[in-house]
LORO-938582 format. One line per 8 residues: number of its first residue (from 1); for each residue x, y, z of N, C-alpha, C, O, CB. Coordinates in steps of 0.05 Angstrom, whole numbers. Glycine has a CB too. Layout:
<sites>
NUM	X,Y,Z,X,Y,Z,X,Y,Z,X,Y,Z,X,Y,Z  ...;
</sites>
This chain:
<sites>
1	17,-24,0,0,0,0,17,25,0,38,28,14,-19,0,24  7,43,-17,31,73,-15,23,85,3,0,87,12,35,96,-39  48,97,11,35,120,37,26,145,40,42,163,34,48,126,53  8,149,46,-1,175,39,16,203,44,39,202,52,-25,177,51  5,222,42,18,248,50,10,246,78,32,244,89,7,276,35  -6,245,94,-12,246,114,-15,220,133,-26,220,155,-29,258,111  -3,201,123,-2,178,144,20,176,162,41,184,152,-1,152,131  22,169,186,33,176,206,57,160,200,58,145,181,19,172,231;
9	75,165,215,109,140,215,106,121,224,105,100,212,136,145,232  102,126,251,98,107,272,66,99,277,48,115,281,111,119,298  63,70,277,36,65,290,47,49,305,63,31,302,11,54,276  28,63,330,38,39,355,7,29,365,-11,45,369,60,56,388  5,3,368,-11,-19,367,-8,-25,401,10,-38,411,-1,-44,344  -28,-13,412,-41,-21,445,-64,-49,436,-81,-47,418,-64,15,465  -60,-71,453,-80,-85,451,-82,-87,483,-64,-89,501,-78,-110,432  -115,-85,485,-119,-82,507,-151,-101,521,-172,-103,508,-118,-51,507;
17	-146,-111,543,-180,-125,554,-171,-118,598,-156,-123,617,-183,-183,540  -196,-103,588,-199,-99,625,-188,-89,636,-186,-92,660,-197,-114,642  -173,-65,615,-146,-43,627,-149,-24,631,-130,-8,630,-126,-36,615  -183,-15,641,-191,14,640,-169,27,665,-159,49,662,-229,20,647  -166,15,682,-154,40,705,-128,39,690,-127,63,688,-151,32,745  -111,33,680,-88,25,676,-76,34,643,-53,39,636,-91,-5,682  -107,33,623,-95,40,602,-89,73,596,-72,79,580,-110,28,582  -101,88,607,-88,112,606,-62,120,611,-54,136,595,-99,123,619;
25	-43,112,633,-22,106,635,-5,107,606,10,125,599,-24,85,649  -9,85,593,1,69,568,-8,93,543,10,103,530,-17,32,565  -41,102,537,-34,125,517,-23,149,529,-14,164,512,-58,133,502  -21,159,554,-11,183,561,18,180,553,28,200,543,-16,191,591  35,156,554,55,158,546,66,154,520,90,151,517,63,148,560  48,154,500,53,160,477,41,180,475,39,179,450,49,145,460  30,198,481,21,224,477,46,235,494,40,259,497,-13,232,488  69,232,506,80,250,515,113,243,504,132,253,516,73,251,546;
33	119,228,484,133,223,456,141,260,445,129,280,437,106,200,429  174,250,455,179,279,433,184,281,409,192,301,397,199,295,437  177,249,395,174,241,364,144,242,367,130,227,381,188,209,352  137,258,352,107,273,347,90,254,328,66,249,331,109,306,331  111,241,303,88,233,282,77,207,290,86,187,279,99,230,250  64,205,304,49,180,307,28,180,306,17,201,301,51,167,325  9,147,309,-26,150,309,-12,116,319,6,101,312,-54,159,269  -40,117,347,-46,103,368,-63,78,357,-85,85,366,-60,120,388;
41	-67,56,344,-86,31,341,-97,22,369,-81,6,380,-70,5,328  -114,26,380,-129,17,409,-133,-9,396,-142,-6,373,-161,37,423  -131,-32,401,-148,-55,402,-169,-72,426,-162,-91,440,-131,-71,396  -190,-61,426,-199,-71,450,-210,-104,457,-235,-107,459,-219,-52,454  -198,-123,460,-208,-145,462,-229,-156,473,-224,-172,492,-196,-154,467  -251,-152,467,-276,-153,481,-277,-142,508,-287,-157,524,-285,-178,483  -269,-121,516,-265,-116,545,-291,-111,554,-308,-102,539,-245,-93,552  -298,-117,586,-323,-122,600,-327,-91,619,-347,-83,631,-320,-154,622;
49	-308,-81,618,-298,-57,639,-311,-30,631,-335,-32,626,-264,-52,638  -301,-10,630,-302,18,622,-276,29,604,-267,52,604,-305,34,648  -266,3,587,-254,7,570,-261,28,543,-247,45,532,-250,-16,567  -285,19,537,-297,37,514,-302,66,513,-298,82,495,-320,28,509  -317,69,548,-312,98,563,-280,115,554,-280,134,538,-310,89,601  -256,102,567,-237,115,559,-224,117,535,-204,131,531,-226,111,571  -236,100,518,-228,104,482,-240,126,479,-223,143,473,-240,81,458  -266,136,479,-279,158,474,-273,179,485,-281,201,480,-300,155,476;
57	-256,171,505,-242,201,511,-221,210,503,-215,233,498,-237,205,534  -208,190,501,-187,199,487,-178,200,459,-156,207,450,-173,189,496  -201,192,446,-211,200,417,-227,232,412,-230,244,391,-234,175,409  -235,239,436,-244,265,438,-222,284,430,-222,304,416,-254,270,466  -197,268,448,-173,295,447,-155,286,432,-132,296,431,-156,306,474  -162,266,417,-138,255,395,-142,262,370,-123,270,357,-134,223,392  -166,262,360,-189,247,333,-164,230,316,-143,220,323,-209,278,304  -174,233,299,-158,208,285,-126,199,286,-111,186,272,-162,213,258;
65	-125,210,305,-91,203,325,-102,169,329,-91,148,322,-84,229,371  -119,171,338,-125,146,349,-145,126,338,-169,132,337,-133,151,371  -135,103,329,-158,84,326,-175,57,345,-171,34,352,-150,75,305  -193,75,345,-208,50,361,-218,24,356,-239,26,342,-227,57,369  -213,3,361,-224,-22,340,-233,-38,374,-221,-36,395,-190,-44,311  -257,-53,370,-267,-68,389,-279,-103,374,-296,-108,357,-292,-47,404  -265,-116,389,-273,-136,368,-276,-154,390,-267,-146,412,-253,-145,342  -287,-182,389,-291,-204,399,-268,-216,416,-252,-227,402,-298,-218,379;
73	-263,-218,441,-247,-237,461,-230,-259,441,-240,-281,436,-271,-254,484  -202,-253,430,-181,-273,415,-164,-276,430,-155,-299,436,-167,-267,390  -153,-251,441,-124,-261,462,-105,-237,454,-110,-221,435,-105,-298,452  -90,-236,466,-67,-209,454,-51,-205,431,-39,-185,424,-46,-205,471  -54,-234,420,-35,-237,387,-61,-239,371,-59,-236,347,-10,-272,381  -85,-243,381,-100,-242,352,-111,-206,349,-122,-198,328,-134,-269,353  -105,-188,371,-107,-156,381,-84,-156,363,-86,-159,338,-103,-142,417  -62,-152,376,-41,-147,356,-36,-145,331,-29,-124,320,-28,-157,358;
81	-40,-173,316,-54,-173,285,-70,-159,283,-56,-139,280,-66,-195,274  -102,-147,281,-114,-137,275,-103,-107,275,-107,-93,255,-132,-145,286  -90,-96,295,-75,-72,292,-49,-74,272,-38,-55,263,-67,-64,319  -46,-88,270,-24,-94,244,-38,-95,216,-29,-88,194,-9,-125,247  -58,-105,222,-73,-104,186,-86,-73,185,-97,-63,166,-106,-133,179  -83,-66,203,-99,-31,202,-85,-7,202,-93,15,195,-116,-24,226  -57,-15,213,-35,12,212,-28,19,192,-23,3,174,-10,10,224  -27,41,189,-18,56,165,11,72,171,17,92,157,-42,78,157;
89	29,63,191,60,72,190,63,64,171,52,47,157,81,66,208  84,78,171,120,60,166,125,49,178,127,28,166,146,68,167  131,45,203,146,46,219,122,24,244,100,34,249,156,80,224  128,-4,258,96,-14,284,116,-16,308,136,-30,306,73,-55,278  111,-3,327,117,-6,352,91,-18,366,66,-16,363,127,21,362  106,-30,382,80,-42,403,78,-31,434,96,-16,441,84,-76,407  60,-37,449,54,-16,470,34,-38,481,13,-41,468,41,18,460  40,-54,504,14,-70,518,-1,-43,539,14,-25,547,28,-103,541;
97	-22,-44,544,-41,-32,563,-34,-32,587,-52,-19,599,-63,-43,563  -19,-39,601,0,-39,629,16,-28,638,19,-19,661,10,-53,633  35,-29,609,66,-14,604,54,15,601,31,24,604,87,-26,572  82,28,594,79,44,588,120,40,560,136,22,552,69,66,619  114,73,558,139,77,538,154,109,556,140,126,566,125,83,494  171,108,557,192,123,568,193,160,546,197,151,523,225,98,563  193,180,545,191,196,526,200,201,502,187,210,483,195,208,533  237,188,505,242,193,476,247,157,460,262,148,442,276,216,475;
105	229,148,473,220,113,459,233,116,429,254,110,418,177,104,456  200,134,420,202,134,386,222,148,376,233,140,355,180,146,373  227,165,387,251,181,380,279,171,370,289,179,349,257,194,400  289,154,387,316,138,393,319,110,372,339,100,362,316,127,428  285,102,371,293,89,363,286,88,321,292,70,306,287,70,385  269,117,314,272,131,284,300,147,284,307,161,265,245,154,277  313,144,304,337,156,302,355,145,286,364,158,266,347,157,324  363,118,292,380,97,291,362,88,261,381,79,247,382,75,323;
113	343,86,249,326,75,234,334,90,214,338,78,192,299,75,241  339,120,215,351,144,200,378,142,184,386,145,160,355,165,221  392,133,211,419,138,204,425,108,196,449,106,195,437,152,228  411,84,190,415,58,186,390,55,167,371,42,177,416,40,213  387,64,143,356,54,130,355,15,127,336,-1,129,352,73,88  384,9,124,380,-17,121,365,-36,134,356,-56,123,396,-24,121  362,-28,159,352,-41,181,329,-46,192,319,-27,204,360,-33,195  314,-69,190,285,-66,187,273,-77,227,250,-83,232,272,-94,152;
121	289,-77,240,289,-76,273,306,-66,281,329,-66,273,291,-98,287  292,-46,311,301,-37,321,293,-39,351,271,-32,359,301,-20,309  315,-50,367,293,-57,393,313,-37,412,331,-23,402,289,-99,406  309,-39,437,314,-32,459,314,-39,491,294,-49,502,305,-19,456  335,-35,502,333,-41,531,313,-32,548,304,-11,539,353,-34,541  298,-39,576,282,-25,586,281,-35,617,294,-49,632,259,-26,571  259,-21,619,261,-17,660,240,-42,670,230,-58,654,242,25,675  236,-41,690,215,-60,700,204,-48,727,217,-30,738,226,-90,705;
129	183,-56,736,177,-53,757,166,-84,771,148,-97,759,160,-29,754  178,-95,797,164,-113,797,144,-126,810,124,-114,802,175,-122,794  135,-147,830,115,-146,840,117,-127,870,99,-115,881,106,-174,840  141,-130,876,132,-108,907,141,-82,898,155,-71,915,152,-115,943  137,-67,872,145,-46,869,165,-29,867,166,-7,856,137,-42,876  179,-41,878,216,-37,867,215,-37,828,207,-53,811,241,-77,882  227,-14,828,237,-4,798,264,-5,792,281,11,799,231,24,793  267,-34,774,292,-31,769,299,-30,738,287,-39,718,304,-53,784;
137	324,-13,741,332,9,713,336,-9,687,321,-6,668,366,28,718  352,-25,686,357,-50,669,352,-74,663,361,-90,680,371,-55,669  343,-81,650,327,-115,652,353,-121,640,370,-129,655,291,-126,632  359,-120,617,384,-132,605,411,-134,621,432,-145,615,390,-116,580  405,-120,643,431,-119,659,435,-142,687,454,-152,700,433,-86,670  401,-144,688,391,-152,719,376,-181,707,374,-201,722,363,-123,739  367,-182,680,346,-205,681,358,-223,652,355,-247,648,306,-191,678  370,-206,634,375,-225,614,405,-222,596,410,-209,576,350,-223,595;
145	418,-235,609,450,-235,594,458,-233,571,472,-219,556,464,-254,596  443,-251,571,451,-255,532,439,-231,516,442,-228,491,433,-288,514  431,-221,525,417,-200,506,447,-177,513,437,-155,509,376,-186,520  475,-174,520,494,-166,518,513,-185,509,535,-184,520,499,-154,538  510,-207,488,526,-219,489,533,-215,449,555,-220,438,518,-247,506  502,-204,434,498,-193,418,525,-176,400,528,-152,407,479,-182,428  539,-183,385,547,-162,371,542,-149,352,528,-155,333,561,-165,367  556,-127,357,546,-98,352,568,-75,340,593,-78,345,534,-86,381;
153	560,-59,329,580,-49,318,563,-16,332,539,-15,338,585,-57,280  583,8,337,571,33,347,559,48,319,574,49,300,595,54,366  536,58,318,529,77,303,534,107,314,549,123,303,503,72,298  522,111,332,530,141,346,523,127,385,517,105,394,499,178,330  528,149,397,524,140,421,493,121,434,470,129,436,528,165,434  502,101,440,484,81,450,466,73,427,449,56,431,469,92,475  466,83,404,459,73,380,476,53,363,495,60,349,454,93,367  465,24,366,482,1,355,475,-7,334,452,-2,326,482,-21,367;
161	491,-19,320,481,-41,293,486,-71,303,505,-77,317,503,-38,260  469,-85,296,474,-108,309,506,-125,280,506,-126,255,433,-129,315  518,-131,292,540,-133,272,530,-163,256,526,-165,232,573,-134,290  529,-187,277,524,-208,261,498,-218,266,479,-203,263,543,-228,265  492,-248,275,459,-260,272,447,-247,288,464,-251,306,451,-290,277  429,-233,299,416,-228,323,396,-257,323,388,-266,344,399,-195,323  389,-268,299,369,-293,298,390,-314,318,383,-324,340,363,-306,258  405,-316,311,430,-332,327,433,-333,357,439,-353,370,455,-321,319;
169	429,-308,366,427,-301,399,410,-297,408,413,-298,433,436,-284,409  380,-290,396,355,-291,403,349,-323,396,335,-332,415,337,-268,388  352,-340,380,346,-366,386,351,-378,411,335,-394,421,356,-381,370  375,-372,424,385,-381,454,373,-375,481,372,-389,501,411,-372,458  363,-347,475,348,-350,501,333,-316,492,346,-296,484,373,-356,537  301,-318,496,288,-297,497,293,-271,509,284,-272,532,272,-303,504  303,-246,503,297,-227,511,294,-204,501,302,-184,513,305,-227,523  279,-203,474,263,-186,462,234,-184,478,218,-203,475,260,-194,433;
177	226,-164,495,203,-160,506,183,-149,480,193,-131,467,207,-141,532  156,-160,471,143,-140,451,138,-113,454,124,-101,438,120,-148,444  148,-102,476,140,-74,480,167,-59,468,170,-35,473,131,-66,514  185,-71,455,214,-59,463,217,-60,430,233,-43,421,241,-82,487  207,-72,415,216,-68,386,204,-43,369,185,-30,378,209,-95,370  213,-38,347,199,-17,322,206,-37,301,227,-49,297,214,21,316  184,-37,287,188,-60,261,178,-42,238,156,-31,237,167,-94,264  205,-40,212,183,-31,189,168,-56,173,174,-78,164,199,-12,165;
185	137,-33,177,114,-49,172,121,-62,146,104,-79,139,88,-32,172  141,-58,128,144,-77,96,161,-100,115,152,-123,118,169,-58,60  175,-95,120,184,-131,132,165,-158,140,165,-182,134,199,-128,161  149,-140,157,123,-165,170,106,-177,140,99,-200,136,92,-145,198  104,-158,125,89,-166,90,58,-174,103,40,-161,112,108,-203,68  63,-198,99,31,-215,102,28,-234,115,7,-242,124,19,-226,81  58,-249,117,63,-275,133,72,-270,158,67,-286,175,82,-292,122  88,-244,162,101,-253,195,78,-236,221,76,-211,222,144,-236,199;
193	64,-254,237,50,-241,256,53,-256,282,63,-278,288,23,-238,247  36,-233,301,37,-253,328,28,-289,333,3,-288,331,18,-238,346  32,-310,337,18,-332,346,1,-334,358,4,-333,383,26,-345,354  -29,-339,343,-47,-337,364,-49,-367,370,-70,-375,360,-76,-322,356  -37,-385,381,-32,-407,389,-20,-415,412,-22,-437,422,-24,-415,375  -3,-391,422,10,-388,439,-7,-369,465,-13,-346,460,35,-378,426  -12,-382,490,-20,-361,509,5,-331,517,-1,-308,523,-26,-380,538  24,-341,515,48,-324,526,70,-334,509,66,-354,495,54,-328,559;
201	97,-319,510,119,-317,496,115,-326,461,130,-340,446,140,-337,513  93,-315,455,98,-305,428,104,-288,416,95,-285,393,88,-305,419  121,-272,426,137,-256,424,161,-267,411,171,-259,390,140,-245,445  169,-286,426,191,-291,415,199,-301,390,219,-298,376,198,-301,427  175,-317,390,171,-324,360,169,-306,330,174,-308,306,147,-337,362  158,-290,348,150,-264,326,180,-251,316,189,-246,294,129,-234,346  192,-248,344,215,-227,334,239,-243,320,258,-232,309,228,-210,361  235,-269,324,252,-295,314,251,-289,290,270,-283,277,243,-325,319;
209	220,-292,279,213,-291,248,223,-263,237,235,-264,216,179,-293,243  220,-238,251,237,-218,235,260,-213,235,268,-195,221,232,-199,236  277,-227,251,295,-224,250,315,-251,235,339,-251,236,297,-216,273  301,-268,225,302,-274,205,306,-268,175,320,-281,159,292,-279,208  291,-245,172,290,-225,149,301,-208,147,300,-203,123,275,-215,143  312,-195,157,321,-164,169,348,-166,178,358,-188,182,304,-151,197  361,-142,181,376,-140,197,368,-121,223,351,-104,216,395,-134,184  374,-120,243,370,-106,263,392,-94,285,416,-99,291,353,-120,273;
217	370,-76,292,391,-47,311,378,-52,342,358,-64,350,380,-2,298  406,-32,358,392,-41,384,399,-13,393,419,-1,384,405,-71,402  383,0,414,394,27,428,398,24,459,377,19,471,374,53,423  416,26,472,425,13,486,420,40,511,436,57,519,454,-1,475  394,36,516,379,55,534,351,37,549,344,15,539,368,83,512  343,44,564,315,34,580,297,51,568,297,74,577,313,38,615  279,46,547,261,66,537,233,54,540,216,60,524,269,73,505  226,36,562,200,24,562,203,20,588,224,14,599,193,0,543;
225	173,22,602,184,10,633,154,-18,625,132,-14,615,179,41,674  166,-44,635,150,-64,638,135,-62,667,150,-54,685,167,-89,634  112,-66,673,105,-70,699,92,-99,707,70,-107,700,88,-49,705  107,-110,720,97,-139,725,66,-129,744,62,-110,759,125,-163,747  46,-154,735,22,-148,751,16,-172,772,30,-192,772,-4,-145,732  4,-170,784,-13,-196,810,-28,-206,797,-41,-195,780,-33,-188,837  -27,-233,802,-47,-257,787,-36,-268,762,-45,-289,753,-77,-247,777  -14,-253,749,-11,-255,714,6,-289,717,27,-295,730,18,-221,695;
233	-9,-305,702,-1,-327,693,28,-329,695,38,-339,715,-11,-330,669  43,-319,673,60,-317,671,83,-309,692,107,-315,690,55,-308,656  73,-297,708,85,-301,742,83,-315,765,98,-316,784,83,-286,755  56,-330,760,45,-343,794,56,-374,780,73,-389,791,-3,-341,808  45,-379,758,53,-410,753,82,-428,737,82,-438,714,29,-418,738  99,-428,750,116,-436,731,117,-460,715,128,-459,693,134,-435,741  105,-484,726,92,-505,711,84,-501,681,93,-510,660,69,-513,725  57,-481,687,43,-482,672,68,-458,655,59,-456,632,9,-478,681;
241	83,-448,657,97,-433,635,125,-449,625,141,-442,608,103,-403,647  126,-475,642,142,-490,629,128,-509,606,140,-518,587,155,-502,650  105,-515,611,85,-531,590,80,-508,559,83,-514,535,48,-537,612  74,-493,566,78,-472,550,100,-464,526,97,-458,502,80,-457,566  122,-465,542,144,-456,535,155,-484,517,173,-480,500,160,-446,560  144,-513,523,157,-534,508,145,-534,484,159,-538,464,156,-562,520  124,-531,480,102,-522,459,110,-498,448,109,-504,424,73,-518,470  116,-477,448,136,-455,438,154,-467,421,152,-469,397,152,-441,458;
249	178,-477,440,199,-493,425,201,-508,398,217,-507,379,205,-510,439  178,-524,403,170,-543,387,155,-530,357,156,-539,334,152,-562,406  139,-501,368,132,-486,345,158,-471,328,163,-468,304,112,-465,356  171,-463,351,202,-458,333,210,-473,311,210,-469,287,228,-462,351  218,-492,324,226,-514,307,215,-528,279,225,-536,258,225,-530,322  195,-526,290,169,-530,262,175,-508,243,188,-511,223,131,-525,272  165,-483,252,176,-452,234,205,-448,221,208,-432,203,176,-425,257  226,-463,229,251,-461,213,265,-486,213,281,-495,230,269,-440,222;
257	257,-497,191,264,-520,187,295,-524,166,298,-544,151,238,-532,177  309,-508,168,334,-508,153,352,-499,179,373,-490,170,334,-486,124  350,-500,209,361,-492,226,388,-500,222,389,-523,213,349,-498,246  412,-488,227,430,-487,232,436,-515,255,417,-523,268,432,-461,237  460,-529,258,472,-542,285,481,-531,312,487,-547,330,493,-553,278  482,-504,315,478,-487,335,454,-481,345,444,-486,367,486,-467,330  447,-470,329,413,-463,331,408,-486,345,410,-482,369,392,-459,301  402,-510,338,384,-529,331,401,-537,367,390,-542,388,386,-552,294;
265	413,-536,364,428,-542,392,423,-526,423,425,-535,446,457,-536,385  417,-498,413,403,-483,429,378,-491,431,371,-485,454,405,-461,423  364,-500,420,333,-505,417,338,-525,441,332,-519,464,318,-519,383  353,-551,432,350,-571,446,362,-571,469,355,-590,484,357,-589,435  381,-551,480,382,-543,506,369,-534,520,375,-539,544,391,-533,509  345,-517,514,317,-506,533,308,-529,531,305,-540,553,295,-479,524  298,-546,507,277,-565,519,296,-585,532,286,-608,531,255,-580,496  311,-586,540,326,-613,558,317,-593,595,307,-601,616,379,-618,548;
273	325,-569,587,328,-558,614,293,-559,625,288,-566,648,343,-522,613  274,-554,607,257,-539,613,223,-575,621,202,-576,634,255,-508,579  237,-597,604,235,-621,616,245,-632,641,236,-651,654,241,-635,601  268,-616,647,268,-629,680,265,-608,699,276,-608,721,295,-645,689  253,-594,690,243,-570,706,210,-590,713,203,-600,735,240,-532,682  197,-591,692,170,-615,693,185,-634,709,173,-633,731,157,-632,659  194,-643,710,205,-675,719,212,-664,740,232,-677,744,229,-695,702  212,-652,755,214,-638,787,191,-632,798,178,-644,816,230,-612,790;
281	185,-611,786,153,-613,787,142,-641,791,147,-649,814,140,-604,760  130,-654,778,120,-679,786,127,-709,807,114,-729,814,118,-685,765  153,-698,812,175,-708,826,150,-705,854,134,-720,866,209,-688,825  157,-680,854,148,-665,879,117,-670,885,112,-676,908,153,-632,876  101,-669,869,79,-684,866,73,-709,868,50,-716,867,71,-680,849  93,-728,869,99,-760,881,80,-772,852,70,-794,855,81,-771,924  76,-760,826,72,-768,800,94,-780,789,106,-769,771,64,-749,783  100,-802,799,141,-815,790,133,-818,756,147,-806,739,156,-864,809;
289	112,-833,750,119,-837,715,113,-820,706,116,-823,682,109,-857,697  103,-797,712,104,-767,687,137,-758,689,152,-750,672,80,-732,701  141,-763,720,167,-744,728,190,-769,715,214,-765,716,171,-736,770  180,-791,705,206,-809,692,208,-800,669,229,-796,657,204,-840,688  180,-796,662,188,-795,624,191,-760,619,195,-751,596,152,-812,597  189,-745,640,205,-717,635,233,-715,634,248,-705,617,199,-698,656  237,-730,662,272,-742,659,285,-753,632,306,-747,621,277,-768,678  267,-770,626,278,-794,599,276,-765,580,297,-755,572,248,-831,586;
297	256,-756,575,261,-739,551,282,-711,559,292,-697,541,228,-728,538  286,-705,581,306,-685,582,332,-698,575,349,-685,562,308,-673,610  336,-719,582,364,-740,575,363,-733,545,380,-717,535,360,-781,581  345,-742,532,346,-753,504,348,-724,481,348,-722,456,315,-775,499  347,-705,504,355,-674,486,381,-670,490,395,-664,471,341,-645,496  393,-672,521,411,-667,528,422,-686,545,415,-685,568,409,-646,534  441,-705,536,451,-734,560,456,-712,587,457,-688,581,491,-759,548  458,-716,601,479,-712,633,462,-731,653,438,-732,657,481,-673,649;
305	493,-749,668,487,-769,693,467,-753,702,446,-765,698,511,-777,716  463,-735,711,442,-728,744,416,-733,731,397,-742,745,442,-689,761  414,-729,708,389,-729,696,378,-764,690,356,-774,698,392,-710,666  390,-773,681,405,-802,683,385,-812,705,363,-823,704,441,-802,694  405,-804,725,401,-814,758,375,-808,761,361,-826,771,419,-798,784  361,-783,753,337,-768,761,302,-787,755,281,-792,767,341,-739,740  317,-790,730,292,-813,710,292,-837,722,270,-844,730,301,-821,674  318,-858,730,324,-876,741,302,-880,768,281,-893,770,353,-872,745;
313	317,-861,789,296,-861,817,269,-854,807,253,-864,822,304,-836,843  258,-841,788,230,-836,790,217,-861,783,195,-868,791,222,-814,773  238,-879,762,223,-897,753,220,-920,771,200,-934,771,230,-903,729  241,-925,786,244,-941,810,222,-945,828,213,-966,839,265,-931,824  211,-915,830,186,-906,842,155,-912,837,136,-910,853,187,-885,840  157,-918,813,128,-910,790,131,-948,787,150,-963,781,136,-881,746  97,-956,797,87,-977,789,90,-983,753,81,-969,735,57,-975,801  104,-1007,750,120,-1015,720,89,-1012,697,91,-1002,675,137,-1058,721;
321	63,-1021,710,45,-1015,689,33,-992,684,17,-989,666,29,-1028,689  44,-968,707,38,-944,699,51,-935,683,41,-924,663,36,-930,713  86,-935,688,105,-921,671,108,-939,642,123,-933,623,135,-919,689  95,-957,644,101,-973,610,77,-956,593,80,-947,571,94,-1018,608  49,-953,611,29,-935,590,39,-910,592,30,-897,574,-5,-933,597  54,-897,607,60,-870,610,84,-865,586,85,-843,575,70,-864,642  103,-887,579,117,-887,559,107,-887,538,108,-867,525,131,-902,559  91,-912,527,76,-920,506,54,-891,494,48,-889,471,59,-948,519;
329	46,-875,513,30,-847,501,54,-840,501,64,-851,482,5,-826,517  73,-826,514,91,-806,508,104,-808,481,109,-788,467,110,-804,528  111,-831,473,126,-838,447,112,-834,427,118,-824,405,136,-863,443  87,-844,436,65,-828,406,54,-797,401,41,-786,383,32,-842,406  67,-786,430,57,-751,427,82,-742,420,85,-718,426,45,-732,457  106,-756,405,133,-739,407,145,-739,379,169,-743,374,155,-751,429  120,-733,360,131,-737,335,137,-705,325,148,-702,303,109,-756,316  131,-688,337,143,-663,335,168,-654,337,182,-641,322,135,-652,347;
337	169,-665,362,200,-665,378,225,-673,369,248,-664,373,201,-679,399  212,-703,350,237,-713,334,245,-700,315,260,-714,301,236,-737,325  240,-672,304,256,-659,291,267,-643,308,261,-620,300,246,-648,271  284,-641,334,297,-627,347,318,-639,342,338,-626,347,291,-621,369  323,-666,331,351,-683,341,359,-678,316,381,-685,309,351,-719,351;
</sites>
């Protein structure tokens, strides 16, 4: 689609359900952006609240700054898409209803976009706040390593080029947050979008896939603050975000099927780790043949004795006609998996 004279740079894509006290926060801080050209995509996911109340207000003082779209309860990647098929940037930043964005977000990071046209990502470091309210300045410094392990070449101050794969170091371990990237909207085309298959960390998948395509930049600033919430899945249960997260993997894997022997090696290192993370879990739950054949399959990603030992005692534990049907399904649910090896 060409762009008009008047279509904005930046569209940044809020998807939002049940965020009335909270989403103001999130557009005030793109209304307080000292990169001016933007327009706001609201996605409201069926919200039950006084969500609609505050679209209309802030469509009062926006007008067509802002788009309001209200559609049927999908989840936050099928919000996301829909604000992706409706933006009219250049340029999609994302913005969850919780968060917020730091002032010169857009700025820093059409900066680097400027002085690098090649570059079709551009992400950034950022802040957190977490559940007892403590604000801390760096996630990349405090929560995720590898996301400095990246090379990079200097563009101007704290403005980087990522020098070699960023697909390469983001396969190893997640820490592209979706609030933290700017993607130009020609890269995503038609094929690359959020997973609506995934409850959580489809993100990673997403930014996997563009960075796939692209090359990408990083600005090596906190320009987003994350705020962890009470109740959020993704914090109270780790189980259930390890069940999650193997199913991720496994969608990885499926999605790039010419993987590299590194890559493919990193893959199979989370799912070895993230199977006997389950296999503890159930340990602990005195479930010995789930917690054997978590063991057996963490082995069979990644050998090591303890793990060995781990599967061994559980199975020692687990009545032989439970753990033979507990084998006998598992071997028939693992035909996915066998393209990890």
């Amino acid at each position: 689609m060409a762009r008009e004279m008047n279509d904005p740079t930046v569209s940044v894509i809020i998807p939002t359900f049940d965020r009335a006290e909270l989403l103001p926060r999130a557009i005030e801080s793109v209304m307080a952006q000292t990169y001016h050209d933007w327009e706001i995509v609201l996605v409201d996911d069926g919200s039950t609240d006084a969500t609609p109340d505050v679209a209309r207000a802030y469509i009062r003082r926006l007008g067509d700054r802002l788009h309001y779209i209200r559609q049927k309860n999908g989840g936050s990647s099928r919000a996301r898409n829909r604000g992706i098929e409706v933006a009219r940037g250049r340029y999609v930043a994302f913005l969850d209803s919780d968060d917020e964005f730091l002032p010169t977000k857009l700025a820093r990071q059409i900066e680097l976009f400027d002085l690098r046209p090649e570059l079709g990502l551009v992400y950034c470091d950022y802040s957190f706040v977490d559940l007892d309210g403590v604000y801390h300045v760096s996630t990349f410094d405090e929560v995720h390593p590898t996301a400095r392990e990246v090379e990079t070449e200097a563009v101007a101050p704290k403005l980087l080029a990522c020098r070699g794969d960023l697909f390469g170091s983001l396969i190893q371990a997640y820490f592209i947050s979706t609030i933290v990237g700017m993607v130009k909207r020609k890269v995503l085309g038609t094929s690359i979008r959020f997973s609506e298959e995934h409850e959580f960390g489809e993100e990673w998948l997403f930014y996997l896939q563009v960075a796939r395509r692209c090359r990408a930049g990083f600005v090596d600033e906190p320009l987003a603050i994350y705020h962890y919430q009470q109740g959020s899945l993704a914090r109270t249960d780790k189980d259930a975000n390890a069940h999650q997260y193997l199913h991720l993997l496994r969608s990885i894997v499926a999605s790039f099927d010419d993987l590299e022997r590194s890559h493919r090696q990193a893959v199979r290192k989370n799912l070895s780790r993230l199977c006997r993370q389950l296999g503890h879990a159930a340990h602990r739950k005195r479930a010995y043949g789930n917690a054997a054949v978590r063991f057996a399959e963490s082995f069979r990603y990644k050998p090591s004795l303890p793990t060995f030992f781990e599967a061994l005692e559980s199975a020692v534990r687990c009545p032989w006609a439970v753990l033979s049907d507990l084998l006998g399904w598992h071997r028939g649910s693992q035909d996915a998996s066998c393209a990890v090896r």
